[in-house]
C-alpha positions in Angstrom: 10.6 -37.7 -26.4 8.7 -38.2 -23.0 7.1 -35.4 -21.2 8.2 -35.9 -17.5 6.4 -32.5 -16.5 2.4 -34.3 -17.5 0.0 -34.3 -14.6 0.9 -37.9 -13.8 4.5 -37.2 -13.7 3.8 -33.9 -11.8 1.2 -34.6 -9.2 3.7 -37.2 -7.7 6.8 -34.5 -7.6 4.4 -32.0 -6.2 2.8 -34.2 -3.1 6.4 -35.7 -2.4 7.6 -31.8 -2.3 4.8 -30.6 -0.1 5.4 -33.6 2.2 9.3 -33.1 2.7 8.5 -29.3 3.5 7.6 -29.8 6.8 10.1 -32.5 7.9 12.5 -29.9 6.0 11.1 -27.2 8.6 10.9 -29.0 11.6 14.8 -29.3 11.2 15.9 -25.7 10.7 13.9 -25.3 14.0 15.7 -27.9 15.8 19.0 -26.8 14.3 18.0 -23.2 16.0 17.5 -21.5 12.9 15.7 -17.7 12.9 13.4 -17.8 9.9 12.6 -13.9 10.6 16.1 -12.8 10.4 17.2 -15.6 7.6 14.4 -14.3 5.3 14.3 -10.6 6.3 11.1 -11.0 7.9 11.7 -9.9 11.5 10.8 -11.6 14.5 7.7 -9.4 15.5 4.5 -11.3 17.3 1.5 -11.3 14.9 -0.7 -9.8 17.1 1.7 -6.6 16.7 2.3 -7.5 13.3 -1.9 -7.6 12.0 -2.1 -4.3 14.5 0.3 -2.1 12.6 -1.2 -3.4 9.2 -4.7 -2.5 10.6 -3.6 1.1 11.8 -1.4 2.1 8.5 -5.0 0.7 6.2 -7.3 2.7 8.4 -4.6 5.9 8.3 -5.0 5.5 4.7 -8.9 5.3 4.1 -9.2 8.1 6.8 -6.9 10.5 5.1 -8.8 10.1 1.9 -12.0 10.1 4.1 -10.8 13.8 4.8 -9.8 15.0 1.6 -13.4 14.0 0.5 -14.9 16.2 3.5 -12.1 19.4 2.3 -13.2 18.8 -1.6 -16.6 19.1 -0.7 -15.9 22.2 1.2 -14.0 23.6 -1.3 -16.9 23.0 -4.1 -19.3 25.0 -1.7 -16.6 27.9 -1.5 -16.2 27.9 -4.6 -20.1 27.4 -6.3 -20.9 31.3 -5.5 -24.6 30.6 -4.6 -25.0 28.1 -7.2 -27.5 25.6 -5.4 -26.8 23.0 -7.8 -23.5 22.8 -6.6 -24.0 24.1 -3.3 -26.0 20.5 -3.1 -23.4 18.6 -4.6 -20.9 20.1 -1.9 -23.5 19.3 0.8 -23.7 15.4 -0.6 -19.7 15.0 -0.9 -19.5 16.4 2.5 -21.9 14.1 3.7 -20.4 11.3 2.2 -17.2 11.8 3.7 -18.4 11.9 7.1 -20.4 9.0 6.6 -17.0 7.3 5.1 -15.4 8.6 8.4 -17.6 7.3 11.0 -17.7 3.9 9.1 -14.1 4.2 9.1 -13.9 4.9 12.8 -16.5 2.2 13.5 -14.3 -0.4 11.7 -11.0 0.4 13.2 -12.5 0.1 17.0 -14.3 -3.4 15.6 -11.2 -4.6 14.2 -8.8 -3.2 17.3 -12.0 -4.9 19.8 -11.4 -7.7 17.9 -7.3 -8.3 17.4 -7.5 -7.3 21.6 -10.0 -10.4 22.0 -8.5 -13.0 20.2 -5.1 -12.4 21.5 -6.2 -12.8 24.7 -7.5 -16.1 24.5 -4.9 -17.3 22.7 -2.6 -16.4 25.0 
């Protein structure tokens, strides 16, 4: 019995596959076909589309940011004069502010940045 899926009999089926893909593209587009509302995708710009990503990602990471800062305040309410954990509070605390301004710091860069490149592209 032959075995038609070998890499000879493969690499041929693939390259012949990739190269009708676009020919297979270019007519849907002529035909006036919406690939955002055929697949579900939506029709939304990129720009918009990498923004909203950006936002919900640095949401995320700032909420946890916070809920490092409230832990660490809640360990120094709770170590009753404890300096050993009074210190450990006063690092978690730290931490989560430094997490927050890094946070910050990279949401501007990456807004700066999304702002920039859509404007020369346009």
């Amino acid at each position: 019995m032959k075995k038609y899926f070998t890499k000879k009999g493969l690499m041929p089926l693939l390259g012949l596959t990739l190269w009708c893909l676009p020919l297979i593209a270019g007519a849907a587009a002529s035909l006036g076909i919406e690939y955002g509302t055929a697949t579900g995708l939506g029709t939304q710009d990129l720009k918009q589309t990498i923004t909203e990503v950006v936002n919900v990602l640095m949401g995320f990471l700032g909420i946890i940011a916070v809920i490092v800062i409230l832990l660490g305040g809640f360990k120094w309410m709770t170590a009753m004069g404890n300096e050993e954990k009074v210190g450990e509070a006063k690092k978690l605390i730290g931490a989560g502010i430094v997490g927050l301004v890094i946070i910050l710091a990279a949401y501007a860069i990456a807004i700066y940045v999304i702002n920039t490149i859509g404007s020369a592209t346009m």
